[in-house]
DRENMAR-875662 format. One record per atom (N, C-alpha, C): x, y, z; residue in three letters. Coordinates in steps of 0.001 Angstrom, whole numbers, padded with zeros to 6 digits, always signed. Layout:
! residues N
XYZALA ...
***
This chain:
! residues 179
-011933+003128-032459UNK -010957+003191-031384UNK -009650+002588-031901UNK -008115+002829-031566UNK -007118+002917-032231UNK -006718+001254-030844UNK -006029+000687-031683UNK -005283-000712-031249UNK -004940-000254-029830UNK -003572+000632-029642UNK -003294+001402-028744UNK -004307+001067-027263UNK -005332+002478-028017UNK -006766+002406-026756UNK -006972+001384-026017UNK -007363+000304-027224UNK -007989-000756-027373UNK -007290-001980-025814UNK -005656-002452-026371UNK -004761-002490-025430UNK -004809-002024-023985UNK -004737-000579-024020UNK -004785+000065-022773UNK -006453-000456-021514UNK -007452-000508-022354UNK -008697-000993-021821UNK -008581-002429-021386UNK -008043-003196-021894UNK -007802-004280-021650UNK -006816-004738-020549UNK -005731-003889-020000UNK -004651-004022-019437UNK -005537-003672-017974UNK -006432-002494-018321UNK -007093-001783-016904UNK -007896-002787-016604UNK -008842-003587-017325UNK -009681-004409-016969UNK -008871-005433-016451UNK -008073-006103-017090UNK -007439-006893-016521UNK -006992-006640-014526UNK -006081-005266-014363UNK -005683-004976-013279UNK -007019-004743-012778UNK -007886-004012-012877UNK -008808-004211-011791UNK -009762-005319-011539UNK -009906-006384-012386UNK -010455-007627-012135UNK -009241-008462-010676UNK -007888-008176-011083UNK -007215-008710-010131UNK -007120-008096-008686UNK -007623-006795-008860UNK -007449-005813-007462UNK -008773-005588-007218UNK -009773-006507-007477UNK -011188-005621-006897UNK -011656-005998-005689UNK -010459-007098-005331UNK -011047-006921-003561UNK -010158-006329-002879UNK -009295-005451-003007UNK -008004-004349-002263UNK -008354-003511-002249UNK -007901-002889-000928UNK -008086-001420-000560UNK -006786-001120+000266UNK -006214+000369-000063UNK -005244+001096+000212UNK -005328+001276+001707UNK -004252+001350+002169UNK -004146+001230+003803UNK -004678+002689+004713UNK -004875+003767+003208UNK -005321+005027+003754UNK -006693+005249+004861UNK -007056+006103+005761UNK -008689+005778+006374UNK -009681+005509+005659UNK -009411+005752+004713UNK -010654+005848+003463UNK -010454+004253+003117UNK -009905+004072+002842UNK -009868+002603+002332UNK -009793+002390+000974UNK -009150+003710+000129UNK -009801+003387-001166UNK -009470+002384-001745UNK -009791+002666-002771UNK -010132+001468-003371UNK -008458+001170-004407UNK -007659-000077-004404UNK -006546-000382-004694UNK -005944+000035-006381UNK -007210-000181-006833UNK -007029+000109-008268UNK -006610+001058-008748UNK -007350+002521-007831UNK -006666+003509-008012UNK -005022+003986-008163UNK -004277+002999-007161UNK -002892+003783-007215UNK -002247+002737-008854UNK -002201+001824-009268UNK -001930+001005-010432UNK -002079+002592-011555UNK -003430+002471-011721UNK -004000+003665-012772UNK -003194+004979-012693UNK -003236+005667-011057UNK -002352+006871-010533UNK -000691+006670-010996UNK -000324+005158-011213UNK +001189+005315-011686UNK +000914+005487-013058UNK -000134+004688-013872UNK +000397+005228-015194UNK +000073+006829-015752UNK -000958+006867-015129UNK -001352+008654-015540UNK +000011+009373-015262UNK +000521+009543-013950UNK +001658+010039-013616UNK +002815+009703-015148UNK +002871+009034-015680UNK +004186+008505-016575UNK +003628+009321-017892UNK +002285+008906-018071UNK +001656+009954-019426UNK +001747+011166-018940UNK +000865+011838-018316UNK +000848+012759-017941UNK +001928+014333-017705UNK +002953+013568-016661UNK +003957+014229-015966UNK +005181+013979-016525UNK +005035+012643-017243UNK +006276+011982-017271UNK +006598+012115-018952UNK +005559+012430-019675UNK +005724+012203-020747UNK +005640+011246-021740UNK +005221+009794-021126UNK +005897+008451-021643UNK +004226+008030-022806UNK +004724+007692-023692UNK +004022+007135-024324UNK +003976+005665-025178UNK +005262+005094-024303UNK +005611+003627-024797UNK +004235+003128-023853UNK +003945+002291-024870UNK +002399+001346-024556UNK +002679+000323-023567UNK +003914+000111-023393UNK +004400-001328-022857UNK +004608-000647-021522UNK +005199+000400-021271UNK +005520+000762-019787UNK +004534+001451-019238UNK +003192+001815-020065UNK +001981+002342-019510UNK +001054+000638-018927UNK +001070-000039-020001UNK +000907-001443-019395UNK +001373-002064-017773UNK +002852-002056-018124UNK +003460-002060-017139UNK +003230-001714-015520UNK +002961-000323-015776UNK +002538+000503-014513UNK +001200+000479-013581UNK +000301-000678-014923UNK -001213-000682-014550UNK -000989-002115-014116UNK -000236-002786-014650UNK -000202-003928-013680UNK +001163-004623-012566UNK +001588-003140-012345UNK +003366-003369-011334UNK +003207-004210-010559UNK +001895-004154-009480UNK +002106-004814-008440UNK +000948-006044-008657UNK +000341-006371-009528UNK -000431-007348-010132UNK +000416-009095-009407UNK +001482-008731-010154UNK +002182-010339-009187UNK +002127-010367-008206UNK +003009-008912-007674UNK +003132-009101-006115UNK +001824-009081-004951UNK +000955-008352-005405UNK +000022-008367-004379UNK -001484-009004-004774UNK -001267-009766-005613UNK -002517-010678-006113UNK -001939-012187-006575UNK -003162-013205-007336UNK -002415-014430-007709UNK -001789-014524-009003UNK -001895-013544-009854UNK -001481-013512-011056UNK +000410-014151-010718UNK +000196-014583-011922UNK +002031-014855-012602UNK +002321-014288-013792UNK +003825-014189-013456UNK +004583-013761-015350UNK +003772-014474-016163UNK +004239-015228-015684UNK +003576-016831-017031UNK +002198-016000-017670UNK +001047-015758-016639UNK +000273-015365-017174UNK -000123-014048-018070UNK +000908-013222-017349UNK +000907-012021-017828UNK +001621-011914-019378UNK +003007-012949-019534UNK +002997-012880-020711UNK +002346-013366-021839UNK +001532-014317-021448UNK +000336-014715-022407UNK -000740-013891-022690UNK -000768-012918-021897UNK -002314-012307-021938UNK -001416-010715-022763UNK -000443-010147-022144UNK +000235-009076-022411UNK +001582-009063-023039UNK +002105-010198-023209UNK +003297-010668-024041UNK +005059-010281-023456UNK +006104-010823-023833UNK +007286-010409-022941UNK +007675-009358-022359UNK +007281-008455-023135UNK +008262-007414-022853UNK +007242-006483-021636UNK +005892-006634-021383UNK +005495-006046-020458UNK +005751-006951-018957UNK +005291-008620-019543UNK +005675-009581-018110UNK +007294-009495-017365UNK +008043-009114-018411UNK +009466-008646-017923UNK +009717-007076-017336UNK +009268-006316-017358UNK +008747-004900-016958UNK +008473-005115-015319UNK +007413-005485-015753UNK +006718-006015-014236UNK +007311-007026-013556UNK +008155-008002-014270UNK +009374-008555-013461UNK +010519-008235-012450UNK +010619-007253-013406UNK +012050-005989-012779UNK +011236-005198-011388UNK +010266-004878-011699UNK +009683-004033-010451UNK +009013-005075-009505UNK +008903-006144-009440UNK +007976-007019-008830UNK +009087-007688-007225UNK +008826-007561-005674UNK +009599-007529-004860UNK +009169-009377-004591UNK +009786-009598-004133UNK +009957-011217-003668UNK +009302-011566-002632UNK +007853-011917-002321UNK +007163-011190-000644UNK +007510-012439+000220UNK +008619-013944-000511UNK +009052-014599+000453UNK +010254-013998+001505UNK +010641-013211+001055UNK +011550-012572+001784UNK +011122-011624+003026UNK +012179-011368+003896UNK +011410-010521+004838UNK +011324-009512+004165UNK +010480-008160+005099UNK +010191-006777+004804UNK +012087-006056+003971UNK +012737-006148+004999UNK +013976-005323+004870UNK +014921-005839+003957UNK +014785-006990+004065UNK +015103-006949+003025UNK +015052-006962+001345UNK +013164-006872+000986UNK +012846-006479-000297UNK +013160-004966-000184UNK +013391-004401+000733UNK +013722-003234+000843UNK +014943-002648+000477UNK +015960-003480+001031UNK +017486-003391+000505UNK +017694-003956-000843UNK +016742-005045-001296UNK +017395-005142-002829UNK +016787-004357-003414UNK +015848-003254-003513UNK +014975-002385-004530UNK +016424-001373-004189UNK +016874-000996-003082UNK +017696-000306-003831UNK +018729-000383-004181UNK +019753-001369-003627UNK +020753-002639-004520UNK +020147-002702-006041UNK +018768-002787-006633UNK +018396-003409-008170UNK +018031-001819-008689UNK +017391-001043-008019UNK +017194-000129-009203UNK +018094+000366-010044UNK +019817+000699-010103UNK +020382+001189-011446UNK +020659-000075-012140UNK +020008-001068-011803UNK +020606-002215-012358UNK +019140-002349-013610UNK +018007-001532-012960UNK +016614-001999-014194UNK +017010-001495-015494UNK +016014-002352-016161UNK +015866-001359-017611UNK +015381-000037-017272UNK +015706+000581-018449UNK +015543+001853-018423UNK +013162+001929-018212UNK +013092+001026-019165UNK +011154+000823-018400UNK +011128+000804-017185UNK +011285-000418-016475UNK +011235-000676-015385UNK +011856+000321-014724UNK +012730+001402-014637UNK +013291+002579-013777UNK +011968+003336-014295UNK +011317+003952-014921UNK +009884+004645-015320UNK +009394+004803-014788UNK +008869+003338-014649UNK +007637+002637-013205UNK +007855+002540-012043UNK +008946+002637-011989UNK +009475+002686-010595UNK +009549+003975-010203UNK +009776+004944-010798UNK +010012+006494-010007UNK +008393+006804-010392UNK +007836+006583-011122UNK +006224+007084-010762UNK +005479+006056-009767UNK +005651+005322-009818UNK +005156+004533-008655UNK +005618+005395-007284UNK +007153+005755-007074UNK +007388+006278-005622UNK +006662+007205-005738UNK +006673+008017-006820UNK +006366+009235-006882UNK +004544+009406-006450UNK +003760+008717-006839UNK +002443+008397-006556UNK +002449+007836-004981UNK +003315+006938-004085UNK +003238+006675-002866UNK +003566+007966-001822UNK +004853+008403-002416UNK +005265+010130-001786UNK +003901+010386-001385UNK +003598+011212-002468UNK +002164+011756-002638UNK +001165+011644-002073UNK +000790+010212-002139UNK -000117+009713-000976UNK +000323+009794+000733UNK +001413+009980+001045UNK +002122+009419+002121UNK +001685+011327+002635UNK +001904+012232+001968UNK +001382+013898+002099UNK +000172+013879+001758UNK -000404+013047+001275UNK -002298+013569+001564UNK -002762+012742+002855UNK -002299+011466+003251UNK -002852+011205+004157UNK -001706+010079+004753UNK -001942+009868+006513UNK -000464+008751+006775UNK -001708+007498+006765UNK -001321+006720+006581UNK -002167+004856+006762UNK -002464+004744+007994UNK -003144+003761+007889UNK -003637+003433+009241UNK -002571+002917+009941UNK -002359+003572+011736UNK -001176+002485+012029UNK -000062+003310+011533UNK +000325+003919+011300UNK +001647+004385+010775UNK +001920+005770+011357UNK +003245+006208+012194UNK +004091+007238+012929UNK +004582+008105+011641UNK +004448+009504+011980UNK +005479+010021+011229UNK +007028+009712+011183UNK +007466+009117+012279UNK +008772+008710+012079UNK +008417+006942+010587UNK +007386+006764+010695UNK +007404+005539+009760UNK +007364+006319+008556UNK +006653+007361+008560UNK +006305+007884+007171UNK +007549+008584+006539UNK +008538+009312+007613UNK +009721+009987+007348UNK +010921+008756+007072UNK +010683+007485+007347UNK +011699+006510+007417UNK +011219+006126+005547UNK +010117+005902+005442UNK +009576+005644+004099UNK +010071+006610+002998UNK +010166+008065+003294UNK +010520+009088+002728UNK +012339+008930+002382UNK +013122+008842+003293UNK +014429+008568+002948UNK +014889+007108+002520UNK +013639+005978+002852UNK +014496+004977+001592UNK +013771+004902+000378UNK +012979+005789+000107UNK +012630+006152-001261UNK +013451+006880-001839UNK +014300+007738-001310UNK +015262+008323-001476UNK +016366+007924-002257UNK +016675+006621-001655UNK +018085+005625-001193UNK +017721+004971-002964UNK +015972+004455-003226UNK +015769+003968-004634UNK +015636+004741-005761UNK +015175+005718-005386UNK +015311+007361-006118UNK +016719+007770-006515UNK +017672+007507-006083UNK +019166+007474-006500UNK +019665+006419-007104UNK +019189+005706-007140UNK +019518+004634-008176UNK +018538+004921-009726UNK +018181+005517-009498UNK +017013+005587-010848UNK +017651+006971-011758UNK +018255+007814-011247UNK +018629+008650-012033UNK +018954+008844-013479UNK +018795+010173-013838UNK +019051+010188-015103UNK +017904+009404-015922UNK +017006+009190-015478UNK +015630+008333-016543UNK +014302+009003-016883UNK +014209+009960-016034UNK +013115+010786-016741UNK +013433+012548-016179UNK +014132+013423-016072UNK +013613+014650-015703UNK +012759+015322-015362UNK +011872+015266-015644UNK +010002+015894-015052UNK +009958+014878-013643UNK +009550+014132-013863UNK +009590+013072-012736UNK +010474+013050-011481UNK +011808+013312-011535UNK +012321+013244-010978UNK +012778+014529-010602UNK +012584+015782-011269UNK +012336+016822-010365UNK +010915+017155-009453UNK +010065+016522-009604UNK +008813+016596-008883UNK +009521+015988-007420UNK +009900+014781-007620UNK +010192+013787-007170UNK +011428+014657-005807UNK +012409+015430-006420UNK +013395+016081-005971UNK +012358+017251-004972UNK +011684+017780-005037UNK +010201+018731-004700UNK +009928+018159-003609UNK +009102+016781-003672UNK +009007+016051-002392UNK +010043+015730-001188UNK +011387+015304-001732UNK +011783+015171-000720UNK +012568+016458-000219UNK +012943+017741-000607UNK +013356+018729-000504UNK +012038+019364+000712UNK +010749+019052+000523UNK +009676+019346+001596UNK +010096+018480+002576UNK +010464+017716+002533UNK +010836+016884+003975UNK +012195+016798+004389UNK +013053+017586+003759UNK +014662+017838+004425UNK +015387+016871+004336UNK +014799+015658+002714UNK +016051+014728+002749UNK +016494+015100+001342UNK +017923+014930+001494UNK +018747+015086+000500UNK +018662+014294-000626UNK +018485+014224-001898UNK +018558+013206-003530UNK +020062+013360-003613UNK 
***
């Protein structure tokens, strides 16, 4: 097995040791791990990406934010340049809702060009989900409000991947909001 692989197994184990008691807000409940994994496939896959660090990245985006992990730890276990990745995408959950909302899209042309990656396959994987099924608890006016400020962060990301962001352009063109 090639270093690479090797890496990549380790990054997944890692994220799903930290997410194995989460489940997605969908009826199903699945299981959390899935959407981490669903962003990086999306970036290989669709996206093209084969930097190791932003496939890393994508498997552990929300690792800070929605578990106990820290940078600190992440760069010891995965080293700077992925704990800074996941820095850039990681929202502040002391803050209220609206406003981690307003700085994601205030910060996205401001990311690295990684961190913009992970960030449009990440929306791009929530879109997605948001058209296979709405969450528990959630109005189509919530789901259509979700749809145009993905939008609002989707315009800040431009110009960083093409495939992606015409998929991306696909989705919201099905729902009548403008990129």
């Amino acid at each position: 097995m090639n270093t690479e692989s090797v890496i990549l197994l380790e990054t997944v184990n890692f994220a799903a040791e930290k997410h194995r008691k989460q489940r997605r807000k969908d009826p199903e409940g699945t299981p959390y791990i899935n959407h981490p994994i669903g962003v990086a496939r999306i970036l290989s896959h669709e996206g093209g990406i084969t930097d190791i660090e932003v496939l890393q990245a994508a498997l552990l985006h929300d690792s800070v934010e929605d578990t106990d992990t820290s940078i600190a730890e992440l760069d010891a276990a995965f080293g700077q340049t992925v704990a800074g990745i996941v820095q850039e995408v990681t929202d502040d959950k002391s803050l209220p809702k609206q406003e981690r909302k307003r700085l994601q899209v205030e910060h996205a042309p401001h990311c690295s060009h990684q961190a913009k990656l992970v960030k449009l396959a990440d929306k791009l994987y929530n879109l997605r989900d948001l058209n296979r099924c709405v969450p528990t608890g959630w109005t189509a006016e919530r789901v259509q409000e979700y749809f145009l400020w993905a939008c609002q962060v989707v315009k800040g990301l431009k110009d960083t991947n093409p495939a992606l962001e015409a998929k991306l352009q696909e989705l919201f063109t099905q729902r009548g909001v403008e990129l």
